[in-house]
C-alpha positions, 0 to 999 in steps of 0.5 A: 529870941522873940524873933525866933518864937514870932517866925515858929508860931506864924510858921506853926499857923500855915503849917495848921492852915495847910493840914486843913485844907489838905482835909478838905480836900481829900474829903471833897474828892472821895468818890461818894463827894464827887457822886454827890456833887455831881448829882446836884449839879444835874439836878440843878441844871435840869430845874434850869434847862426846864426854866429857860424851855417854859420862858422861852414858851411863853414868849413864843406864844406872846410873840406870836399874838403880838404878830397875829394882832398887828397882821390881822390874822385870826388862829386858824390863819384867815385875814379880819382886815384888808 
């Protein structure tokens, strides 16, 4: 009998686990969620693309003093030693 009841109430737990998730995740794919979702992805990206454009710059430019330096070279392209 205790049996029977322990196998009810663990069959009752995943039953209630599954009607749970089964919420969640039909509220999570209504349009207005995906729209959501995919907004602040965008967003998210963008901030990152931005991020990585602004490094990459700044070490283009620390690169290319770095280059300038050991050549010799000046801005405007002449040489300051032999």
């Amino acid at each position: 009998m205790f049996r029977n009841l322990l196998w009810f109430l663990i069959g009752g737990a995943i039953v209630a686990f599954l009607v749970y998730k089964w919420r969640d995740l039909k509220q999570r794919t209504t349009p207005a969620a995906v729209a959501d979702k995919l907004d602040r992805t965008r967003q998210s990206m963008g901030a990152r693309i931005s991020e990585f454009i602004d490094t990459a710059r700044e070490a283009s430019t620390e690169r290319e003093t770095e280059l300038r330096d050991a050549l010799g070279l000046t801005e405007d392209g002449q040489v300051t030693r032999p």
